[in-house]
N, CA, C and O atoms as a MOPAC input file, in Angstrom:
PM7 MOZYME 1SCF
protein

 N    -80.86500 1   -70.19500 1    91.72300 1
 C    -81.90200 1   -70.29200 1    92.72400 1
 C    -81.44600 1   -71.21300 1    93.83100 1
 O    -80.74000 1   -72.19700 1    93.61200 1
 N    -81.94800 1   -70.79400 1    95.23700 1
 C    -81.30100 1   -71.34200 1    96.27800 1
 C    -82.00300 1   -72.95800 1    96.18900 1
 O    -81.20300 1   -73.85800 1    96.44300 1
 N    -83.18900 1   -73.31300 1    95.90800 1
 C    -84.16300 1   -74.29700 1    95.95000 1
 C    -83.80600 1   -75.41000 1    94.63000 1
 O    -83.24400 1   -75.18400 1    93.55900 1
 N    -84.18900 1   -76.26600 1    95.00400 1
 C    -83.96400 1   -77.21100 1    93.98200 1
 C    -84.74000 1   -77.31000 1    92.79500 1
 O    -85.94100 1   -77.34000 1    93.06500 1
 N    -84.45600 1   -77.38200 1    91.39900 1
 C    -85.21500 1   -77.05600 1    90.40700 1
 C    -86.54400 1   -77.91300 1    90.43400 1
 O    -87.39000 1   -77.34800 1    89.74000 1
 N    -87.03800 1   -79.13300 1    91.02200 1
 C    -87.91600 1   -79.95300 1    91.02800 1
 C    -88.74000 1   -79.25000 1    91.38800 1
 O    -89.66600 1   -78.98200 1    90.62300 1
 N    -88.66300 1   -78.52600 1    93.12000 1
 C    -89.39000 1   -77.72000 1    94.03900 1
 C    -89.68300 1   -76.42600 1    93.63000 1
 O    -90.85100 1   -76.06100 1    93.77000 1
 N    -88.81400 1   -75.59100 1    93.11900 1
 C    -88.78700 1   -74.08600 1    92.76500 1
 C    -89.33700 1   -73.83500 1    91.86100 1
 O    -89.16900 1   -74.37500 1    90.76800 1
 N    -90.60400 1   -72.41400 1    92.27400 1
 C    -91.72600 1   -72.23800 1    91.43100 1
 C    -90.97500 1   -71.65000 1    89.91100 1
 O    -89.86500 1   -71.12300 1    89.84000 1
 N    -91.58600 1   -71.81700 1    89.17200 1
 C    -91.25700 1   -71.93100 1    87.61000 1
 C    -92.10100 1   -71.37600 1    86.54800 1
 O    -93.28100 1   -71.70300 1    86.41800 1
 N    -91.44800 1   -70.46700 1    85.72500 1
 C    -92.59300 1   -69.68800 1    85.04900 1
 C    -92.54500 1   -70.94000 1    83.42100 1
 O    -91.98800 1   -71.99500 1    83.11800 1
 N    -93.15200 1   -70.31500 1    83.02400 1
 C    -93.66100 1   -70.91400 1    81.26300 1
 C    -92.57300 1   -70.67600 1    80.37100 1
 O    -92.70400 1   -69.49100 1    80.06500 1
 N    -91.11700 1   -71.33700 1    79.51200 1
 C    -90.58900 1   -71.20100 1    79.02200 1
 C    -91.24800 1   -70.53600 1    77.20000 1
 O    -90.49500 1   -70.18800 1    76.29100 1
 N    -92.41800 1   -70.53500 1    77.15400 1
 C    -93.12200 1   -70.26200 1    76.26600 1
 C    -94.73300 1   -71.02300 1    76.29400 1
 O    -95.00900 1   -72.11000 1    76.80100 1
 N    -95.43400 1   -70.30500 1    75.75400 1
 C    -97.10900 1   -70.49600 1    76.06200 1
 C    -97.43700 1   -71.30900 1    74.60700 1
 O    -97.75000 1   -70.58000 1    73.66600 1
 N    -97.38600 1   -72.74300 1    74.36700 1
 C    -97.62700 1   -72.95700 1    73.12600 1
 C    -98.09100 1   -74.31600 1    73.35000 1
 O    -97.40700 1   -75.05000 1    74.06300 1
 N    -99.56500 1   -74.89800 1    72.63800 1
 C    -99.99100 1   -75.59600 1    73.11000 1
 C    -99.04600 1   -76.87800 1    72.36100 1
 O    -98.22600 1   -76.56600 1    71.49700 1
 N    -99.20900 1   -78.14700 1    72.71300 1
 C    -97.92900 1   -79.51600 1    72.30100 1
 C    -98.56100 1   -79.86700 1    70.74100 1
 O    -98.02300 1   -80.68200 1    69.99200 1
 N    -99.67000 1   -79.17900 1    70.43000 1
 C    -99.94300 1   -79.29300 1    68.38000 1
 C    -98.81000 1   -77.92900 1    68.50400 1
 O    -97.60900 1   -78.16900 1    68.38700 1
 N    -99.21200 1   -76.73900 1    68.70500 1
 C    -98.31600 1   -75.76100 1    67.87200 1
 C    -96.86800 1   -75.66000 1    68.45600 1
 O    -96.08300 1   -74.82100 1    68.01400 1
 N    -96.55000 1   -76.47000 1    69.39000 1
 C    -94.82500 1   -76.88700 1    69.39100 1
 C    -94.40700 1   -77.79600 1    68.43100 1
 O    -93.19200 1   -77.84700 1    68.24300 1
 N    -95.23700 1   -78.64600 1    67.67000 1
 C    -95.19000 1   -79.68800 1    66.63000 1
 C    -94.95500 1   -79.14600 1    65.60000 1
 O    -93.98600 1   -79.32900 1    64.86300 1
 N    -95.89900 1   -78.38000 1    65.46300 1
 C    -95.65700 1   -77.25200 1    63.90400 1
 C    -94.28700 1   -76.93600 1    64.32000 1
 O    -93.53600 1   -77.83200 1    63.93400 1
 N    -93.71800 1   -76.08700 1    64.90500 1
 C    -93.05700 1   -75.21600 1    65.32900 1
 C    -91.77100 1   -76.33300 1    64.68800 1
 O    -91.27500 1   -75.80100 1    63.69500 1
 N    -91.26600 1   -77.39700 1    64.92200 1
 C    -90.65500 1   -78.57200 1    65.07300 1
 C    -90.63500 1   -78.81600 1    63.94100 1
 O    -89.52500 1   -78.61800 1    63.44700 1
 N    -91.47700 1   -79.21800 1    63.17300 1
 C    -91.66200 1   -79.45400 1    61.93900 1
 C    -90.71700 1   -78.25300 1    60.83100 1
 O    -89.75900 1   -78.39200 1    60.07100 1
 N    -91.42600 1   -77.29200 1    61.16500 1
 C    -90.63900 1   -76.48900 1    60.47300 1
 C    -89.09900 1   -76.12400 1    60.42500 1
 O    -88.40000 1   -75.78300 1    59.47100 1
 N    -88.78200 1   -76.31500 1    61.82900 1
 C    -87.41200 1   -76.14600 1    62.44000 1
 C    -86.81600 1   -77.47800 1    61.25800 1
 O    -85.84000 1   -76.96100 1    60.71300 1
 N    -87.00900 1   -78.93600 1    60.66700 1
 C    -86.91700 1   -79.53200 1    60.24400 1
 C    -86.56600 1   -78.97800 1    59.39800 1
 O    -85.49500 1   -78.39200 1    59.23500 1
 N    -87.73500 1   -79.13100 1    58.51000 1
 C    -88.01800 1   -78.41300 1    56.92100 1
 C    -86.55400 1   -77.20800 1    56.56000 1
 O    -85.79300 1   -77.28700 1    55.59500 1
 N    -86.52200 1   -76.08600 1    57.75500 1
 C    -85.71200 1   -75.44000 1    57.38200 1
 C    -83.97200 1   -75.53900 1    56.97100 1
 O    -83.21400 1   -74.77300 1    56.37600 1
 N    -83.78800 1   -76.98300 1    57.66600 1
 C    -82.40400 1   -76.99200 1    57.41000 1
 C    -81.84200 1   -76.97000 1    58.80600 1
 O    -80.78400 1   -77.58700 1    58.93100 1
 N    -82.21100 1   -76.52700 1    59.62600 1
 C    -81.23400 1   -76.12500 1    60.78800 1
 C    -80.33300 1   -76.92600 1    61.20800 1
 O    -79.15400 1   -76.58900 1    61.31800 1
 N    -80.83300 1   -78.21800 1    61.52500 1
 C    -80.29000 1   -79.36300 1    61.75100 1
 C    -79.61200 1   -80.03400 1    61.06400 1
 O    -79.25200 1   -81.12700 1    61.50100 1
 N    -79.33600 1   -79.73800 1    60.16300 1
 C    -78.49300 1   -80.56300 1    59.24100 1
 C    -76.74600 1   -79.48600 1    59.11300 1
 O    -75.62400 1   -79.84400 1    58.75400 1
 N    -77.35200 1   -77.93400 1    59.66500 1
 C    -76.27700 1   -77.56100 1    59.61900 1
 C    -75.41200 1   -77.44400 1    61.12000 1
 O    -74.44700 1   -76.70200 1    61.29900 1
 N    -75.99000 1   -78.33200 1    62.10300 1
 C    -75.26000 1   -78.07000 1    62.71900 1
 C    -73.82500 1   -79.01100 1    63.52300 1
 O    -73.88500 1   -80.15500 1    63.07300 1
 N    -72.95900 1   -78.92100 1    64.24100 1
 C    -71.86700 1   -79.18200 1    64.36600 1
 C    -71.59600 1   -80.72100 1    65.10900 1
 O    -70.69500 1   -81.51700 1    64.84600 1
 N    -72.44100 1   -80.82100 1    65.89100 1
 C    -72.67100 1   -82.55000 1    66.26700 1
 C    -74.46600 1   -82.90500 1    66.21000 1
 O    -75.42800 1   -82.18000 1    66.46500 1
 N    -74.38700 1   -84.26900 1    65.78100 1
 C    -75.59000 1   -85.04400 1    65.42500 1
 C    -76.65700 1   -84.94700 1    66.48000 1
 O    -76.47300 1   -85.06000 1    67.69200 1
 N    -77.85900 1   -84.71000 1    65.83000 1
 C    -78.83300 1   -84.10100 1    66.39800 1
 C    -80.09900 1   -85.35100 1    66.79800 1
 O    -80.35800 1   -86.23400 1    65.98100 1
 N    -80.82000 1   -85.26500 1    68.17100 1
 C    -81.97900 1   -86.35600 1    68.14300 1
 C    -82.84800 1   -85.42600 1    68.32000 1
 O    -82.75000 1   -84.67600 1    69.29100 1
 N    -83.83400 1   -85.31100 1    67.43300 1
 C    -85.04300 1   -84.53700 1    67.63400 1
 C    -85.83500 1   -84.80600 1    68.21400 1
 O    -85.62600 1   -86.01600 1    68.30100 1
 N    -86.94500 1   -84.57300 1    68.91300 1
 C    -87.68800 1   -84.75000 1    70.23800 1
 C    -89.20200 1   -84.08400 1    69.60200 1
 O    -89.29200 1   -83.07500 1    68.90200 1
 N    -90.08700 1   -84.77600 1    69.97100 1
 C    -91.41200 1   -84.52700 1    69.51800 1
 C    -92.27400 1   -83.20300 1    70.21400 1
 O    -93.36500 1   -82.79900 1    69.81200 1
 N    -91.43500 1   -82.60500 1    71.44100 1
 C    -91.86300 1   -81.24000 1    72.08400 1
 C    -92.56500 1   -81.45400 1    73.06300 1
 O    -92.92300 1   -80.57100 1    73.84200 1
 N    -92.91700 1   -82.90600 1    73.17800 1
 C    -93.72400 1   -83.44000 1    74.84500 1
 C    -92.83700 1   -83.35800 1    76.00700 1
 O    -93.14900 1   -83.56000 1    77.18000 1
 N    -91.72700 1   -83.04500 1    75.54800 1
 C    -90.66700 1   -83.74800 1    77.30500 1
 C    -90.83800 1   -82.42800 1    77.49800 1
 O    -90.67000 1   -81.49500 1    76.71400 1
 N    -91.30100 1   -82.44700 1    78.97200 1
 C    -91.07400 1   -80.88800 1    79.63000 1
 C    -89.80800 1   -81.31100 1    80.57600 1
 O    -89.52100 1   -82.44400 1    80.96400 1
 N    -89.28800 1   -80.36000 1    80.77700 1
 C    -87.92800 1   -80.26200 1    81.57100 1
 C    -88.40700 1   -78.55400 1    82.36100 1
 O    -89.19400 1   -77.68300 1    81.99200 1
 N    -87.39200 1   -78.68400 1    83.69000 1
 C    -87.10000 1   -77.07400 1    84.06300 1
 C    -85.85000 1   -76.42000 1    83.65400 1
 O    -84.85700 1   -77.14600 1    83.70400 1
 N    -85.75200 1   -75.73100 1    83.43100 1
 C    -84.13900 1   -75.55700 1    83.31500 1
 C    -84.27100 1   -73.86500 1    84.79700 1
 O    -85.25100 1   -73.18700 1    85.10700 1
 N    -83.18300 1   -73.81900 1    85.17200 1
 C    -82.73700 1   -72.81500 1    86.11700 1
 C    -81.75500 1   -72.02200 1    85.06400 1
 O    -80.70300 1   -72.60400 1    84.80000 1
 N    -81.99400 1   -70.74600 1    84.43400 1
 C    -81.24800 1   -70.01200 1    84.19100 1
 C    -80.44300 1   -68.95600 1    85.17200 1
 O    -81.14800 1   -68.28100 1    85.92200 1
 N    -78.90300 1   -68.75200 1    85.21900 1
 C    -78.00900 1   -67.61700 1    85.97700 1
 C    -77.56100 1   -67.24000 1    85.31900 1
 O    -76.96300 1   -67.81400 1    84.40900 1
 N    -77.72700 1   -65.48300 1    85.61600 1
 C    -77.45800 1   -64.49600 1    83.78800 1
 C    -75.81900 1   -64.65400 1    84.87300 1
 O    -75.50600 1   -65.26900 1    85.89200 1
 N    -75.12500 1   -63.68500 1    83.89400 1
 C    -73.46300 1   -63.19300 1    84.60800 1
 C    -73.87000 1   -62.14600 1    84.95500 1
 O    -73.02800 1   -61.44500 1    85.51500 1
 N    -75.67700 1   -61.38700 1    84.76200 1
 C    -75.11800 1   -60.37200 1    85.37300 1
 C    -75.95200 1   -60.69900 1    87.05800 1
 O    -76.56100 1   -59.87100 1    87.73600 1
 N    -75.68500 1   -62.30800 1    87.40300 1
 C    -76.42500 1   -62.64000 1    88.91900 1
 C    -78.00400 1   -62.45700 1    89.17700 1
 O    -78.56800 1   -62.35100 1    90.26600 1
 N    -78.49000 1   -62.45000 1    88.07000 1
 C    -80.06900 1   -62.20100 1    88.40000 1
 C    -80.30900 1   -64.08100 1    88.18600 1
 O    -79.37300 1   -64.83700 1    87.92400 1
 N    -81.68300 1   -64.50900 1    88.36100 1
 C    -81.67500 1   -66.28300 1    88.33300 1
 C    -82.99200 1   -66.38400 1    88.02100 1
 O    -83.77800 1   -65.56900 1    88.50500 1
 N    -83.45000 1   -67.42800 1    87.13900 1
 C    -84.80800 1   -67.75500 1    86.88900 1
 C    -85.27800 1   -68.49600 1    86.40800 1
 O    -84.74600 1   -68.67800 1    85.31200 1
 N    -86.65900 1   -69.60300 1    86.71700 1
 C    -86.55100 1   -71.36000 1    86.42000 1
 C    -87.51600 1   -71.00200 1    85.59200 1
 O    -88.30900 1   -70.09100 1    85.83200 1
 N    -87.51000 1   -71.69100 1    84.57300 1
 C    -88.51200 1   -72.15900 1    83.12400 1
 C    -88.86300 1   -73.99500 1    82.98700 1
 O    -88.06000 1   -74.88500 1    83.26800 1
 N    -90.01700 1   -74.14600 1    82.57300 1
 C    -90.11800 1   -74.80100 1    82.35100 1
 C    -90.22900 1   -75.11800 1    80.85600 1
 O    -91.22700 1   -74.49400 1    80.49400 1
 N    -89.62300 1   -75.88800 1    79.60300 1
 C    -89.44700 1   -75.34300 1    79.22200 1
 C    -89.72000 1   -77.41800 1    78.31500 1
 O    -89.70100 1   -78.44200 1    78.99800 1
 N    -89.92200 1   -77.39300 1    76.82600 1
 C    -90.03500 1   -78.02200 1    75.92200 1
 C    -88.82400 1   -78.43900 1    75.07400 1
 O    -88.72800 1   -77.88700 1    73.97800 1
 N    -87.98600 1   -79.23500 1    75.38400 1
 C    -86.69400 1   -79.55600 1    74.07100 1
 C    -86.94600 1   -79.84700 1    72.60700 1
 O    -87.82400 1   -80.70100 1    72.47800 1
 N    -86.45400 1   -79.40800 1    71.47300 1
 C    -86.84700 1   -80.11000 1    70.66000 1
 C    -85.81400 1   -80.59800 1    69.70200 1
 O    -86.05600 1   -80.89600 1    68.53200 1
 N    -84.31200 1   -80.67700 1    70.44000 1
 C    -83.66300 1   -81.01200 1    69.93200 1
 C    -82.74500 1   -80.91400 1    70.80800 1
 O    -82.54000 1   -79.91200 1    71.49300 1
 N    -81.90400 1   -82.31800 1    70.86400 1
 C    -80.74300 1   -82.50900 1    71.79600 1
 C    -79.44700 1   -83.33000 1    70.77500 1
 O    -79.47500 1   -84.06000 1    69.78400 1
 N    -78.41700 1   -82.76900 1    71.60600 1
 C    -77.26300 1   -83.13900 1    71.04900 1
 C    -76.06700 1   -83.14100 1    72.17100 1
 O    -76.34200 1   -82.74800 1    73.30500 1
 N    -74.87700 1   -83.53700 1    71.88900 1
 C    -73.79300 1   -83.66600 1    72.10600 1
 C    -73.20500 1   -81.99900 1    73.07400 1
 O    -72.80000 1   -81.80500 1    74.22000 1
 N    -73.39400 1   -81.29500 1    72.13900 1
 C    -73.35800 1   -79.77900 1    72.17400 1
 C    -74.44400 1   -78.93900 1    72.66200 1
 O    -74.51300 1   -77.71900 1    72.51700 1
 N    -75.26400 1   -79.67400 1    73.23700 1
 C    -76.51500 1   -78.57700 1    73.62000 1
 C    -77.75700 1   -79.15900 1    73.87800 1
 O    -77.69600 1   -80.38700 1    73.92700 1
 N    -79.07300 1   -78.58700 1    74.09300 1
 C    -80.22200 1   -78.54700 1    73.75100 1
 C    -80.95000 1   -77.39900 1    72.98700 1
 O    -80.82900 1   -76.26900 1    73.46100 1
 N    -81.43800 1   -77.50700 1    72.24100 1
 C    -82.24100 1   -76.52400 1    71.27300 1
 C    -83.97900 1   -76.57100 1    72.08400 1
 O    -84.77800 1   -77.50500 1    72.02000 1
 N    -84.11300 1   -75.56600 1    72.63000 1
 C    -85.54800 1   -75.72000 1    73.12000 1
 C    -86.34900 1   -74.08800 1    72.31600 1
 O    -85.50600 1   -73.30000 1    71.88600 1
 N    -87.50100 1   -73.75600 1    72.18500 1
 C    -88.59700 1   -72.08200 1    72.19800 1
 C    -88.23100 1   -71.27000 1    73.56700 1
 O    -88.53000 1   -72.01400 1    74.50000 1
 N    -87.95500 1   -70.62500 1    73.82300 1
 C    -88.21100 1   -69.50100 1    74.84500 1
 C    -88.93600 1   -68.36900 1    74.77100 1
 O    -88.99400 1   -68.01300 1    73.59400 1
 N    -89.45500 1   -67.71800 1    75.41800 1
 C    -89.79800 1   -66.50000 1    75.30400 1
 C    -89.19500 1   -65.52400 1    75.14300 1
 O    -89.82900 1   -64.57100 1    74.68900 1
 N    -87.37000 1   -65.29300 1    75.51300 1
 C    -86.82700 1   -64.23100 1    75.39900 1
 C    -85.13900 1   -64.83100 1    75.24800 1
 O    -84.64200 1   -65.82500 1    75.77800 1
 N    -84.59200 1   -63.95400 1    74.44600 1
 C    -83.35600 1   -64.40400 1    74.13600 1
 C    -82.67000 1   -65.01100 1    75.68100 1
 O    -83.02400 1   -64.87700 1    76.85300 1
 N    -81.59400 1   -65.68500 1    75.05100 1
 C    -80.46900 1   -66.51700 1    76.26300 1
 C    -79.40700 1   -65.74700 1    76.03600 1
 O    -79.26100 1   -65.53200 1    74.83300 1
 N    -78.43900 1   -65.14100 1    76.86300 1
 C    -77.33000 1   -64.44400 1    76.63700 1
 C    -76.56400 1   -65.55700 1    76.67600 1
 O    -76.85700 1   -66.67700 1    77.09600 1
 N    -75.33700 1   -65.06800 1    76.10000 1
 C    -74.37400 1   -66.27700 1    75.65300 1
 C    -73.86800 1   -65.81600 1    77.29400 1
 O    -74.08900 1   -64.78500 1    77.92900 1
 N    -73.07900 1   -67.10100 1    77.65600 1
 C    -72.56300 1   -67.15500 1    79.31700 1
 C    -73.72500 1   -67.69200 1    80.37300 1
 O    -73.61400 1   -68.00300 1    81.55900 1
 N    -74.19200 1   -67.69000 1    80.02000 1
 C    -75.96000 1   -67.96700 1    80.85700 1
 C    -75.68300 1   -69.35100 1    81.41900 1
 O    -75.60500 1   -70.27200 1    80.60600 1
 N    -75.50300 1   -69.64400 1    82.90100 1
 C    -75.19200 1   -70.89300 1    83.32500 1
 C    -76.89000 1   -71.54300 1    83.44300 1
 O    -77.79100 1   -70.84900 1    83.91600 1
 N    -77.06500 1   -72.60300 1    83.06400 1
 C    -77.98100 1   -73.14900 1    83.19400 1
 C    -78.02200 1   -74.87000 1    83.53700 1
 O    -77.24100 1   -75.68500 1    83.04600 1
 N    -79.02100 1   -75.15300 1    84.40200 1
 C    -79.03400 1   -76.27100 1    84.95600 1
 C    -81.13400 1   -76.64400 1    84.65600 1
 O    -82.27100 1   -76.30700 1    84.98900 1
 N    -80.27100 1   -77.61600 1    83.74600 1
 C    -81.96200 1   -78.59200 1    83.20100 1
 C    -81.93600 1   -79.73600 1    84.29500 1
 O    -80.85400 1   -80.30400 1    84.44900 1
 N    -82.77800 1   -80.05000 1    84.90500 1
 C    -83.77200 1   -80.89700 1    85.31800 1
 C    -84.86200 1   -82.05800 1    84.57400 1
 O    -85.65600 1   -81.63900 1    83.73200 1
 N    -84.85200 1   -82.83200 1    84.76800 1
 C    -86.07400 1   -83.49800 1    84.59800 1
 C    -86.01600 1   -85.13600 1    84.82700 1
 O    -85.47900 1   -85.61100 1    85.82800 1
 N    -86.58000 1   -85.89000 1    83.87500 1
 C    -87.38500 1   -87.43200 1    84.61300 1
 C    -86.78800 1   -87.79800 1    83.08800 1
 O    -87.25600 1   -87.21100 1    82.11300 1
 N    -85.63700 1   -88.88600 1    82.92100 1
 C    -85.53900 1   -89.84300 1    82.38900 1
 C    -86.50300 1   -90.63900 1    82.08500 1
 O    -87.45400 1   -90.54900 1    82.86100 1
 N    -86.63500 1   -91.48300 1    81.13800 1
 C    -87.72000 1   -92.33400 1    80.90500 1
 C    -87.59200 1   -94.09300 1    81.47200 1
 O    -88.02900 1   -95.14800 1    81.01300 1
 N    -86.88200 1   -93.78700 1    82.51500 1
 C    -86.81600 1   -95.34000 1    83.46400 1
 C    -86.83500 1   -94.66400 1    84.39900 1
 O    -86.30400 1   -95.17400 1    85.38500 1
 N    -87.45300 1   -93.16400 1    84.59400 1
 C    -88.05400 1   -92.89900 1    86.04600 1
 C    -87.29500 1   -91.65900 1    86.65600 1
 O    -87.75800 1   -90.58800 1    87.04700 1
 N    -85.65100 1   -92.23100 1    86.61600 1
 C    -84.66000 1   -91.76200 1    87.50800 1
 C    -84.91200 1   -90.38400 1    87.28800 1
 O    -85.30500 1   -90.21900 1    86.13300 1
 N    -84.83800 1   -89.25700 1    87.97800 1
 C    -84.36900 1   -87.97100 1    88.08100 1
 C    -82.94200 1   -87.68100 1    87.19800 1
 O    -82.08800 1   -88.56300 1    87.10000 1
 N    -82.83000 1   -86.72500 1    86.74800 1
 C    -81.50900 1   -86.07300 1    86.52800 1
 C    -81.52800 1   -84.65200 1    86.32800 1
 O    -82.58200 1   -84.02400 1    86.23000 1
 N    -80.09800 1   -83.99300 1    86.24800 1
 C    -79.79600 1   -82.71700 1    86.45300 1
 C    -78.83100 1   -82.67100 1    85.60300 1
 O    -78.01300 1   -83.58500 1    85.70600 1
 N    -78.55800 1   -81.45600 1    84.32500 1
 C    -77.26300 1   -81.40400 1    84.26700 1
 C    -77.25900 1   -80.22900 1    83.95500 1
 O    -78.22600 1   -79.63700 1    83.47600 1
 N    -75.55900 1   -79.48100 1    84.32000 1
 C    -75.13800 1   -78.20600 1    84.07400 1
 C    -75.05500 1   -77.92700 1    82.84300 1
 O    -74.68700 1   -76.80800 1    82.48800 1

């Protein structure tokens, strides 16, 4: 997107109110996921909203706003509404908790 992710209108990375992203979280727990994966994981309670700007490869573009519920070294684990193709350049947005803005690819 030509606009900056702060400014640029943004659809719903998923419709789920911040109790049933909790469940959702919880379970993601319970199941194991995290324990199997490849660098150490900080789980996130599903309150931080972020935007992220998705760019497919095949050039189409589109901003979500969107719930983390797990960050790492290797990634973020967030709900979406519809699969992420692998290659999918994406740029998250959001508000640090001493205020500052950040962006990363």
């Amino acid at each position: 997107m030509s606009a900056p992710a702060a400014t640029a209108r943004f659809l719903e990375g998923i419709r789920l109110t911040e109790h049933e992203r909790g469940l959702l979280i919880e379970q993601m727990k319970k199941s194991g996921v995290v324990e199997r994966r490849k660098n150490p994981r900080l789980i996130v309670d599903g309150s931080l909203a972020m935007l992220i700007t998705m760019d497919s490869p095949g050039g189409s573009s589109a901003c979500f706003r969107i719930y983390p519920w797990d960050i790492s070294r290797g990634g973020v684990g967030f709900f979406h509404r519809s699969f992420v193709y692998p290659g999918t350049r994406c740029t998250m947005s959001g508000v640090a908790r001493s205020g500052s803005p950040f962006s990363i690819t």
